[in-house]
matplotlib code that plots the C-alpha trace (Angstrom):
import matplotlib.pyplot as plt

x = [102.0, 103.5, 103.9, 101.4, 98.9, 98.4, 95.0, 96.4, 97.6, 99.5, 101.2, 102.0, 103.5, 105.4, 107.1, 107.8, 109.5, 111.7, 112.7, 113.6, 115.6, 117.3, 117.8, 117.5, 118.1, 114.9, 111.7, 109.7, 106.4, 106.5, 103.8, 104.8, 104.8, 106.7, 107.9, 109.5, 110.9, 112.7, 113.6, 115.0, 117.0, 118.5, 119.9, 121.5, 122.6, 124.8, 125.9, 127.5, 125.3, 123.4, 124.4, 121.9, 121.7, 121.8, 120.5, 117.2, 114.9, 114.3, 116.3, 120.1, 122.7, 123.8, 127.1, 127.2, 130.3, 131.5, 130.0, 126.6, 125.5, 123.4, 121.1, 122.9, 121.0, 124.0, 122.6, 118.7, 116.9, 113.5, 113.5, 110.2, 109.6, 110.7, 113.4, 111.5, 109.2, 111.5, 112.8, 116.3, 116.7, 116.1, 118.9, 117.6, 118.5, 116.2, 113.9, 114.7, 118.9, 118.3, 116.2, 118.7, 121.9, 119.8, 118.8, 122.1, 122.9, 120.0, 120.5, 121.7, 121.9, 120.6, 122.9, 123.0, 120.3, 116.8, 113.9, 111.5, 108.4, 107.0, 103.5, 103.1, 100.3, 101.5, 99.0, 95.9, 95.1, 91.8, 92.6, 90.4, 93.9, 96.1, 98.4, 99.6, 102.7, 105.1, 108.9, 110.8, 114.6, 117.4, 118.0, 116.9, 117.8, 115.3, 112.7, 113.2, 112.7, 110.2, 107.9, 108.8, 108.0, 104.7, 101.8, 103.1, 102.8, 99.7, 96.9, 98.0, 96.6, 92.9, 93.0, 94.8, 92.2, 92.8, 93.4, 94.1, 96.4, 99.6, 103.1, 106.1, 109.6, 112.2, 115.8, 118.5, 121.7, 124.1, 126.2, 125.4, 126.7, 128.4, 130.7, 129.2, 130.3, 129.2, 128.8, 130.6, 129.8, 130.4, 127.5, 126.7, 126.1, 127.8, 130.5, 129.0, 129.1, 126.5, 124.3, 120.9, 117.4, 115.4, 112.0, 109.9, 106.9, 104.6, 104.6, 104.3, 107.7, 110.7, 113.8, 116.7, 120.5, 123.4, 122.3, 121.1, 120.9, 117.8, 115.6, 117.4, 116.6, 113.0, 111.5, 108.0, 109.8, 111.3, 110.0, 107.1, 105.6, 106.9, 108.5, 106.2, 103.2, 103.8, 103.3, 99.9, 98.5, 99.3, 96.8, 94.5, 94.0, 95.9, 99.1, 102.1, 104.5, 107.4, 105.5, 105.9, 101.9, 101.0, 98.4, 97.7, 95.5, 94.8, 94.0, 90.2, 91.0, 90.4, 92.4, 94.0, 96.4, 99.3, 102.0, 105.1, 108.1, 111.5, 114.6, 117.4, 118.5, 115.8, 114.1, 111.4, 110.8, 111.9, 109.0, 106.6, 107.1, 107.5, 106.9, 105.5, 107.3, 103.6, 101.2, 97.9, 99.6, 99.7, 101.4, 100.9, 102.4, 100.6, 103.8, 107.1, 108.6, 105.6, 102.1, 99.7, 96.4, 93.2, 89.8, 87.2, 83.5, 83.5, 85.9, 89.2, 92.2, 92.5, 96.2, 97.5, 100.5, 101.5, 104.3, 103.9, 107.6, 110.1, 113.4, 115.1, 118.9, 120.3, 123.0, 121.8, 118.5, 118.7, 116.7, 116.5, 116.1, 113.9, 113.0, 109.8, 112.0, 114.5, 111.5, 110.2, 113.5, 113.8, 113.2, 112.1, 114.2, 116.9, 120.3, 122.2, 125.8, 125.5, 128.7, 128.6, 129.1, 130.7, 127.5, 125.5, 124.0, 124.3, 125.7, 126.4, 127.4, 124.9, 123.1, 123.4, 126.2, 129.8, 130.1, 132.6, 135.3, 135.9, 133.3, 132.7, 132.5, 130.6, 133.0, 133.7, 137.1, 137.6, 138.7, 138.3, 135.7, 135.8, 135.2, 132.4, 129.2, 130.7, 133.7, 135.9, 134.0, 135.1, 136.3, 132.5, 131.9, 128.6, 128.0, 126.1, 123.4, 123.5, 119.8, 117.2, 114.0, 111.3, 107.5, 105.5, 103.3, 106.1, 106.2, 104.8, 103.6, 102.0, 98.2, 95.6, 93.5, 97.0, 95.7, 92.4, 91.5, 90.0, 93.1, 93.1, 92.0, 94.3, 94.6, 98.0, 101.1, 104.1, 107.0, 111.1, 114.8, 118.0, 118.2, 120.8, 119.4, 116.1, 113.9, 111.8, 110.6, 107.0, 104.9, 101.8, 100.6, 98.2, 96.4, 96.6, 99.0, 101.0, 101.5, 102.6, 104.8, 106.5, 106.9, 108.4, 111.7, 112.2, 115.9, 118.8, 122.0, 125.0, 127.7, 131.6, 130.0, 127.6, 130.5, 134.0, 134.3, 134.1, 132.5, 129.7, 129.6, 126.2, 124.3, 121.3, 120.7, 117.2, 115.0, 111.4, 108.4, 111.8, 110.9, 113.5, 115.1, 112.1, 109.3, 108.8, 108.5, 108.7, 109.3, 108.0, 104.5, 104.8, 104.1, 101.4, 99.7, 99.6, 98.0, 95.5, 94.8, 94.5, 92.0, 90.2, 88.6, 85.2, 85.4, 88.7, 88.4, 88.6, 92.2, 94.7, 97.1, 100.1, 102.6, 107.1, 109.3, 112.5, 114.4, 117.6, 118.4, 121.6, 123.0, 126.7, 127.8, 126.2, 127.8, 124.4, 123.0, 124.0, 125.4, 124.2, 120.7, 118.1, 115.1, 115.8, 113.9, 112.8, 109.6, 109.4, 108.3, 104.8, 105.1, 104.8, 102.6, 100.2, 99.8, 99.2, 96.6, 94.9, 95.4, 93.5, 90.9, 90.4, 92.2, 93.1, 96.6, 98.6, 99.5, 100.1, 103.6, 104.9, 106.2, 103.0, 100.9, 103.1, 102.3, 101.2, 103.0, 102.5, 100.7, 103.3, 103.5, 106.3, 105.7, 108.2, 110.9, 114.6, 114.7, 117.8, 115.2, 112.6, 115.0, 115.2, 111.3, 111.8, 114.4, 113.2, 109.5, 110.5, 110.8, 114.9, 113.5, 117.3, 117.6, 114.0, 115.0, 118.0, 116.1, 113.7, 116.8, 118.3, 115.2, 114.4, 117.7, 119.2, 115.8, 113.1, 114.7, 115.4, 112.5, 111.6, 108.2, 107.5, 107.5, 103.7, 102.9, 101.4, 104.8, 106.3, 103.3, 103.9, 107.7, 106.7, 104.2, 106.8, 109.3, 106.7, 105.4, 109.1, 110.1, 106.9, 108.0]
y = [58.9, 61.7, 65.4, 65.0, 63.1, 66.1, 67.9, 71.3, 73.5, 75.8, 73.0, 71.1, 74.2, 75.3, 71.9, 71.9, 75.5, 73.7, 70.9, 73.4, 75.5, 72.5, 70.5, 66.9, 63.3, 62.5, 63.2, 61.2, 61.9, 60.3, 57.7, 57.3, 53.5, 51.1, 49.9, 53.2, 54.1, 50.6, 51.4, 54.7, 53.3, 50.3, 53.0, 54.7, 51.9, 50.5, 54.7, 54.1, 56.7, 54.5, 51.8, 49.0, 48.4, 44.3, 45.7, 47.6, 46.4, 48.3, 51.4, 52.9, 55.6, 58.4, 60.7, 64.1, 66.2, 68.0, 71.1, 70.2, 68.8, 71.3, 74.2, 77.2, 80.7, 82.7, 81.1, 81.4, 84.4, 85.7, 87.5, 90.1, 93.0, 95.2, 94.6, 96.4, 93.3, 90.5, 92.4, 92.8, 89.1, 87.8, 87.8, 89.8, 89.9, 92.2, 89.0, 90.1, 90.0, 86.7, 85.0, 85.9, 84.5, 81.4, 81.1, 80.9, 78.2, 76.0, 76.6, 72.9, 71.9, 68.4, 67.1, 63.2, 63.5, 62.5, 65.5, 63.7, 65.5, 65.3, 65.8, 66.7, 67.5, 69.0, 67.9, 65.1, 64.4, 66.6, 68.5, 71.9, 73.1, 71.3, 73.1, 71.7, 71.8, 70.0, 70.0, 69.2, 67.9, 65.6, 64.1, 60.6, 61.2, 63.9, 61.9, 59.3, 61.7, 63.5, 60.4, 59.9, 63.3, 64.1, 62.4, 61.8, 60.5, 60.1, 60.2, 63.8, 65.1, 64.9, 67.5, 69.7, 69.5, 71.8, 75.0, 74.4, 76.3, 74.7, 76.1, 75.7, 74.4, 73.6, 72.1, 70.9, 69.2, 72.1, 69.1, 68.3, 64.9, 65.7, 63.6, 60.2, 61.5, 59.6, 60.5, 57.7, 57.6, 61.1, 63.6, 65.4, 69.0, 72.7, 75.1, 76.8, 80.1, 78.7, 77.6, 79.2, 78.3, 81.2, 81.7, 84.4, 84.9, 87.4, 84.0, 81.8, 80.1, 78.3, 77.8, 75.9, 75.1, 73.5, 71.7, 68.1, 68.1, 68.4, 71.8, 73.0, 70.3, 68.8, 72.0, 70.9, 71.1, 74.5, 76.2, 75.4, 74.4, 78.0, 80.4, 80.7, 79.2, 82.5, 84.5, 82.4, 82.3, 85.8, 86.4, 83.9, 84.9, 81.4, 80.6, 79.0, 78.0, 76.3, 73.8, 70.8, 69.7, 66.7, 65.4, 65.1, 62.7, 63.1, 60.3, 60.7, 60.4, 64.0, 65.4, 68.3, 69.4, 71.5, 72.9, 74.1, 76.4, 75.8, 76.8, 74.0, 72.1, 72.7, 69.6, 70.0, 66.4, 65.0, 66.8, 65.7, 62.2, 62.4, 59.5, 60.8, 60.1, 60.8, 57.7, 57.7, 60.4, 59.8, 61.9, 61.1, 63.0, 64.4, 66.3, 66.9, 70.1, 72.2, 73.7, 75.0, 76.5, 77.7, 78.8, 76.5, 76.9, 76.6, 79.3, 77.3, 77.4, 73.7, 72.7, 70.2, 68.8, 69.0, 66.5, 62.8, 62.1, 62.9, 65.0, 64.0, 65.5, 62.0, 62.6, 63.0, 60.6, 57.9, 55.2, 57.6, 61.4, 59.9, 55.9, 56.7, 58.2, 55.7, 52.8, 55.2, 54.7, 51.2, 50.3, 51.7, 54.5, 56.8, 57.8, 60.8, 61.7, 58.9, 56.6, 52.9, 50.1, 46.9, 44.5, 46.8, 49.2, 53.1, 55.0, 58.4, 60.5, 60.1, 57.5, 55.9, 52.7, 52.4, 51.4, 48.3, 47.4, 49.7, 52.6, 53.9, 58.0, 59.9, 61.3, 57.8, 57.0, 53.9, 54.4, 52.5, 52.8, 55.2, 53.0, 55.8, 57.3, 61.1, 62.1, 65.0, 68.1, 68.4, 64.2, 63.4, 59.6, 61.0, 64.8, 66.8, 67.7, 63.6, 63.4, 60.2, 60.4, 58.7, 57.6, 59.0, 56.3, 54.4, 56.0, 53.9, 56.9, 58.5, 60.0, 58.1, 60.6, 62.5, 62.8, 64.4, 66.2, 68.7, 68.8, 68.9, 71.6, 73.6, 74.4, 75.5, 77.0, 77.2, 79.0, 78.0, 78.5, 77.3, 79.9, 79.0, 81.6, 84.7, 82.7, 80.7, 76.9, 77.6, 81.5, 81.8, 85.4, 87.0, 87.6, 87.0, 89.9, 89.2, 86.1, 87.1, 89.4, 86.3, 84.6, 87.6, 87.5, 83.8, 83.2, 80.8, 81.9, 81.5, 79.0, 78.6, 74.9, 77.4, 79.8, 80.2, 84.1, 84.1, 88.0, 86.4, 84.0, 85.1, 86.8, 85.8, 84.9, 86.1, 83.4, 84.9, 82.1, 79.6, 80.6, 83.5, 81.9, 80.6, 83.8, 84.2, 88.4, 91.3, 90.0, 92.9, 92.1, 88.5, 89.9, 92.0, 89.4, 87.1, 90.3, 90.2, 86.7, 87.6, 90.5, 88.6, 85.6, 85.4, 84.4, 85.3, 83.0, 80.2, 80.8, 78.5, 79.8, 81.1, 79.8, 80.0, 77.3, 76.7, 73.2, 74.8, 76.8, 75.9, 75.9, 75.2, 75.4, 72.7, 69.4, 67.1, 68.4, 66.1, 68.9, 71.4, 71.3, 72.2, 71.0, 66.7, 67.5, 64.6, 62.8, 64.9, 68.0, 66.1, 67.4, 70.9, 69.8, 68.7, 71.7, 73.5, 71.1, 72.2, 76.3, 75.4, 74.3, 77.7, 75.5, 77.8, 76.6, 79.7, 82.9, 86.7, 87.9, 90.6, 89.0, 86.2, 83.7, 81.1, 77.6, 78.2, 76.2, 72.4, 73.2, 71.1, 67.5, 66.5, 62.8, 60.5, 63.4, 62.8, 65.3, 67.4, 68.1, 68.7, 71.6, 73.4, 74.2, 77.9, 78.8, 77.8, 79.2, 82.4, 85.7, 86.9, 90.6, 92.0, 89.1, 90.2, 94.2, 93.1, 91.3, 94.4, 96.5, 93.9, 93.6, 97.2, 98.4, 95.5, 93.7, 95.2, 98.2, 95.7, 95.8, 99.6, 101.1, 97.1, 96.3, 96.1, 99.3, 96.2, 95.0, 98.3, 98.7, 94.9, 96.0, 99.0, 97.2, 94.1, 97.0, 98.8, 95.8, 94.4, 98.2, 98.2, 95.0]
z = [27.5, 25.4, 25.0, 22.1, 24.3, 27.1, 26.8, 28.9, 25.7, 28.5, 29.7, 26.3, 24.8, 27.9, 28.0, 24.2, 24.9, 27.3, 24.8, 22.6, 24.5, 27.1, 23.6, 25.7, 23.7, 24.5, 27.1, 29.2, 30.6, 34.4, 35.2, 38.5, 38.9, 40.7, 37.6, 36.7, 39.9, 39.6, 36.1, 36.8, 40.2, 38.1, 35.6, 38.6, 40.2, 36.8, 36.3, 39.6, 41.2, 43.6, 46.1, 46.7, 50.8, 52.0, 54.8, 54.3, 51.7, 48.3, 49.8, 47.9, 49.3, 46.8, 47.2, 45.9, 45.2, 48.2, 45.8, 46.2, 49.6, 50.5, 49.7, 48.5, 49.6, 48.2, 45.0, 45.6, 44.4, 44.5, 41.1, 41.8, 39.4, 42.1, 44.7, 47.3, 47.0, 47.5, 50.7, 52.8, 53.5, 50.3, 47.4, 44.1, 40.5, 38.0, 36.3, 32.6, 33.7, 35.4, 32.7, 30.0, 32.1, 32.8, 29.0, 28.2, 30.7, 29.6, 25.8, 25.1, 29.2, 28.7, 25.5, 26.1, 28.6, 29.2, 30.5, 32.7, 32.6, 36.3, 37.2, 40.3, 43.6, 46.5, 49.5, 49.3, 45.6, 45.7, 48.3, 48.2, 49.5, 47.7, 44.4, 41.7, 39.4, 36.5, 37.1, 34.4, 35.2, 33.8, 36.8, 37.4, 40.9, 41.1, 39.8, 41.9, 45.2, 43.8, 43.4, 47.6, 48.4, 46.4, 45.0, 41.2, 38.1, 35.2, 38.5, 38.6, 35.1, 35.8, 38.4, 35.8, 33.2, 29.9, 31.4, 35.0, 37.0, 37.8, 38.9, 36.3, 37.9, 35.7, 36.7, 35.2, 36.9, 34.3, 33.2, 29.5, 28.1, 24.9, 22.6, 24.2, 27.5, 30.6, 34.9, 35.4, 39.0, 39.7, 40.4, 38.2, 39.1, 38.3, 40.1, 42.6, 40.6, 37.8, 40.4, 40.1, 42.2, 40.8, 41.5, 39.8, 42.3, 39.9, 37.1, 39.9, 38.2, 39.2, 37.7, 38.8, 37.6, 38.3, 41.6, 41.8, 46.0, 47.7, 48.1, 45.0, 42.6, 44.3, 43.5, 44.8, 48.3, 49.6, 46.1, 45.7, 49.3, 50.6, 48.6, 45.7, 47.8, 50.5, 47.4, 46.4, 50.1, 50.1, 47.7, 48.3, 52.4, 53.8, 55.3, 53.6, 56.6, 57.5, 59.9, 61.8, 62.4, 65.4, 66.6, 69.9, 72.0, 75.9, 78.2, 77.8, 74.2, 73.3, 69.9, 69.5, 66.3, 66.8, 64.3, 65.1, 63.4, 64.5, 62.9, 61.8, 64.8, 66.9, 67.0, 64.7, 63.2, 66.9, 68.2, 65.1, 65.9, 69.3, 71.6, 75.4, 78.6, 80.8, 80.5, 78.5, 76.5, 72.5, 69.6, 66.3, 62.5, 60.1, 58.8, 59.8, 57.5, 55.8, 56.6, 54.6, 56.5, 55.5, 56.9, 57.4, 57.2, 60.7, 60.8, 62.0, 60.6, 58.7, 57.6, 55.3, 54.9, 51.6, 51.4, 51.1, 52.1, 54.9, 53.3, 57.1, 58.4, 59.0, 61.4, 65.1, 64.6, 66.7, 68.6, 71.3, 69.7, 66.8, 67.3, 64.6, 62.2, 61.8, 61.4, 58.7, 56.8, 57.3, 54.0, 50.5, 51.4, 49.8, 51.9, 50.4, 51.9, 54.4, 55.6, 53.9, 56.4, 55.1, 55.5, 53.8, 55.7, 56.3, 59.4, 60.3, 63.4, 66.2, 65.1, 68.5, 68.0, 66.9, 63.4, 63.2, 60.8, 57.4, 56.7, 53.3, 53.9, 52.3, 50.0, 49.0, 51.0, 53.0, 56.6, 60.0, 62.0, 65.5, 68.6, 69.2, 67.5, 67.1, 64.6, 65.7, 63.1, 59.3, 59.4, 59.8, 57.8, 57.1, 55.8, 58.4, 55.9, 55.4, 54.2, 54.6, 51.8, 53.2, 52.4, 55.0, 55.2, 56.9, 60.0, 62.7, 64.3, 61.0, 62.1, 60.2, 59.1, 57.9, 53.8, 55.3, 51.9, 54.4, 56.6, 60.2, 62.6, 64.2, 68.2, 68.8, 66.8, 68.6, 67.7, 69.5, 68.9, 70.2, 73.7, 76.4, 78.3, 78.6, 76.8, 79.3, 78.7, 77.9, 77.4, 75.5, 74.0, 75.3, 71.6, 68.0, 67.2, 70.5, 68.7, 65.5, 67.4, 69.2, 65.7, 64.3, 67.2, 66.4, 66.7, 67.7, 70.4, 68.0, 69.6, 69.4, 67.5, 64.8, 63.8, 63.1, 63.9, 67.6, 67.7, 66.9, 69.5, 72.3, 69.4, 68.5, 64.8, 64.1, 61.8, 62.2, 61.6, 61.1, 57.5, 57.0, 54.0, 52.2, 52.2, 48.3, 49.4, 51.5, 55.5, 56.6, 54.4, 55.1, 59.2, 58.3, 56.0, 59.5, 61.1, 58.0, 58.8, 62.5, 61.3, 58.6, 61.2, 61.6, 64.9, 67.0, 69.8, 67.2, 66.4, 67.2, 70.1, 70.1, 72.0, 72.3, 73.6, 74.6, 75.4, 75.3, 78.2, 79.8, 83.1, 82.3, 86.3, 87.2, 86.5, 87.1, 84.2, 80.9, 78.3, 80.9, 79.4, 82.1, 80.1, 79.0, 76.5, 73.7, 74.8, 77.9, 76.1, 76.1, 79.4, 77.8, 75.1, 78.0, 79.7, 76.4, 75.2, 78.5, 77.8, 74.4, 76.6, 79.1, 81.6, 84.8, 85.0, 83.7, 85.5, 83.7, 83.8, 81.7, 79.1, 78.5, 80.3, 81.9, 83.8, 87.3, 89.9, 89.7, 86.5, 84.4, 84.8, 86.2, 87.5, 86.5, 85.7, 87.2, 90.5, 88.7, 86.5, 88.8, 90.8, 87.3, 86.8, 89.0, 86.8, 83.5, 84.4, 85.4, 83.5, 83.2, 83.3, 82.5, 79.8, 78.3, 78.1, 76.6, 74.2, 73.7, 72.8, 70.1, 68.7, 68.6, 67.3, 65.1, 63.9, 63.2, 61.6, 58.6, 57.6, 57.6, 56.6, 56.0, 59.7, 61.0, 63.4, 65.6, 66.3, 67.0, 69.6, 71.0, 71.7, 73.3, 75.2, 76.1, 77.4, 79.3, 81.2, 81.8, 83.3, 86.1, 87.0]

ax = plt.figure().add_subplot(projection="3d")
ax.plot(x, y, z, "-o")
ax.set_aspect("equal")
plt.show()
């Protein structure tokens, strides 16, 4: 296929816009076949880019520069008409001053490079809640991901039609190939200062430079899935979110679905493909990173996942935090910014093992193996952000009806952060907007490990709905458009329930406890899961407290669970009433006054109403 052959005018004359402007050697329109995703890895492979692995079938590492390992938020902006609407936590630039800076950067970008022309669906081919879009990028790498992480290629173009809507993303690596000039083996990529992942939320339009690494070049990812789809559900009356969603089975064999937001190193994906420590228990994935939920005729919320591939942090999954995930990348798998091992295999920190003899790091150096599965910070063999890019259909633990064009219903939303203390192991809210008001104080205890300016050691770094740097808009509108939601069911005992966890808390006096973790955490938060699959159901097995409903005692499962775990339940099921008032007055006086006349008069009202419960206790 060819530019000529597409029937979409809209499309066709965007793309030939693009040519004109990015000036590539050529352009190829993406069938998605195995044939050209073996094509396109061969041609990496013999550029020096990509390392075949002896020991997992069809799968290849690639190193980035030390530049690019990571998404760059510094560099991301949400380019609305008017600042106001992009928010306080967002970065801005005026669209007309950022399209002509990025202009000039693309004018003549890809010189000595192909433009693959990438049709693209985000969710179930079909999908009544599926979206889809075209990126356009002169990275083979990207390509190469992008067929992993959604459904691409020509099956794409019949749900486009002539004149169907679709969401532009265009990227380039910002490292044209002039003179016969070749990568050579190095990555190629821009300085950090000419790095650009731009999205344009009133033209539903991405564009991105100068990175080739993950969120900032797979544009169908962090881009598209949430910032400009927060913008569309906005609209639309749906919700866009930064999601984990499970399935969950009980010993009679009744289902329940459950999402979950959780900022970065909170356990998300360990909890999306967890595997239970309580018998007759079962937990299956229907997606690990990304949400997207609308009403059904029955008046549930129905969600979708609208990846078909796992974008997984490397380091840190292991047979015991994440046994599913690493089956998922046993094979046809791609390893970015992993450590090379000398029969062919990757490695990285916390993986579970030693590494023996020479490692290849990630930067490409040689060096001898630790006798030990950690590296002393900043000589890491693998990069933190050491990524995995994995078919979801590989996961042993993958739910079968997972591509339900429908999606699944949903029971349960919990929300969690990394809290060493306050923030007890399981609360549910007592409504709808209680909920959103939970979601809305989402935020991880900053540690000695997080930082390097110790005055910030003990705060708490606020990441509302885990989605802070990916809402397309306004925070403050992004809350009240979950209120809306809240408001606009037709029924509001059919919404899921809201719920906040915490694995974290931390008893560091007490020398029993591994890491001083109170909570073991892993497969026994099924224990949790349990007892919530049982509040979905009007189970008596909660009590009120001021701050939520909480499990009543002996309401969690704890059979099986070592006794120093057992003699933390008291603690870690009790409300910290100095600890919560503490929390009221952060909130009150460094939070929410972010987001000024913004900020839902619901919340306000919830705070007031969380203090004034906490103070008659």
């Amino acid at each position: 296929m060819t530019i000529n052959d597409i029937k979409h005018a809209k499309i066709k004359a965007w793309i030939e816009e693009c040519v004109k402007m990015c000036e590539p050697d050529s352009v190829v329109v993406c069938d998605g076949s195995q044939a050209e995703y073996d094509r396109l890895m061969q041609k990496c492979v013999d550029a020096g880019l990509a390392t075949p692995l002896a020991k997992k079938p069809n799968s290849f590492l690639f190193r980035s520069l030390p530049s690019d390992v990571a998404r760059v938020e510094a560099r991301t902006f949400i380019s609305s008409v008017k600042e106001e609407d992009a928010g306080p936590t967002n970065h801005w630039i005026d669209p007309k001053e950022l399209k002509a800076t990025m202009t000039g950067l693309y004018t003549g970008c890809m010189h000595g490079r192909t433009m693959y022309v990438i049709p693209f669906c985000m969710g179930p081919l079909g999908s009544p809640i599926a979206k889809y879009g075209i990126e356009l990028t002169d990275s083979e790498y990207v390509v190469l991901n992008m067929d992993i992480m959604t459904r691409a290629g020509e099956k794409v173009w019949q749900y486009f039609g002539t004149d169907g809507d679709f969401v532009p993303c265009l990227h380039s690596v910002g490292k044209p190939l002039n003179n016969g000039e070749k990568d050579n083996g190095v990555w190629p990529c821009a300085d950090v200062e000419h790095k650009y992942i731009s999205q344009f939320p009133e033209e539903r339009l991405i564009w991105s430079y100068g990175s080739g690494y993950g969120g900032n070049a797979l544009l169908g990812k962090k881009c598209f899935a949430l910032r400009i789809a927060t913008v569309i559900a906005r609209e639309e009356g749906w919700l866009a979110e930064h999601m984990l969603i499970l399935k969950l089975t009980n010993p009679q064999g009744e289902v329940k679905y459950v999402t979950g937001a959780f900022p970065s190193a909170c356990g998300k994906t360990n909890l999306a493909m967890l595997i239970p420590t309580i018998p007759g228990w079962k937990v299956e994935t229907v997606g690990d990173d990304i949400a997207w939920m609308k009403f059904g005729k029955d008046g549930r919320l129905y969600a979708i996942n609208p990846e078909a591939g796992f974008f997984g942090v490397a380091p840190g999954t292991s047979a015991q935090s994440n046994r599913n995930a690493l089956e998922a990348a046993s094979k046809n798998t791609i390893f970015t910014n992993c450590a090379l091992t000398e029969d062919g295999d990757v490695w990285w920190e916390g993986i579970g093992y030693p590494a023996k003899g020479k490692l290849v790091d990630w930067k490409g150096n040689t060096r001898d193996a630790l006798p030990k599965d950690k590296s002393p910070k900043g000589e890491e063999f693998a990069h933190p952000n050491a990524r995995f890019t994995a078919p979801a259909k590989q996961c042993p633990c993958i739910a079968s009806d997972w591509e339900s064009p429908e999606g699944v219903p949903i029971s349960a939303i919990l929300f969690g952060g990394r809290r060493p203390s306050t923030i007890p192991l399981v609360h549910q809210s007592r409504d709808w907007n209680h909920g959103v008001f939970l979601g809305s104080i989402v935020g991880s205890e900053i540690t000695a490990a997080s930082t390097i300016d110790a005055s910030q050691v003990g705060k708490i770094r606020r990441d509302p709905f885990a989605i802070l740097p990916f809402c397309g808009y306004n925070m403050g509108d992004y809350f009240q458009h979950w209120i809306d939601v809240g408001n606009a069911a037709q029924d509001k005992d059919k919404l899921p329930k809201i719920f906040y966890v915490n694995w974290f808390r931390k008893d560091e006096n007490n020398p029993d406890l591994p890491g001083g973790f109170m909570w073991p955490g892993y497969g026994d938060n099924s224990r949790v899961l349990a007892w919530i699959f049982d509040r979905c159901d009007g189970k008596d097995n909660a009590v009120e407290t001021p701050i939520g409903l909480m499990p009543k005692e002996g309401a969690l499962n704890l059979d099986g669970l070592a006794d120093v775990y057992k003699q933390q339940i008291p603690a870690i099921t009790a409300v910290d009433k100095e600890g919560w008032l503490k929390e009221c007055k952060d909130i009150r006086e460094n939070h929410y006054p972010k987001f000024g006349k913004h900020l839902p008069k619901e919340l306000t009202e919830c705070l007031d109403d969380l203090e004034a419960r906490l103070n008659k206790a």
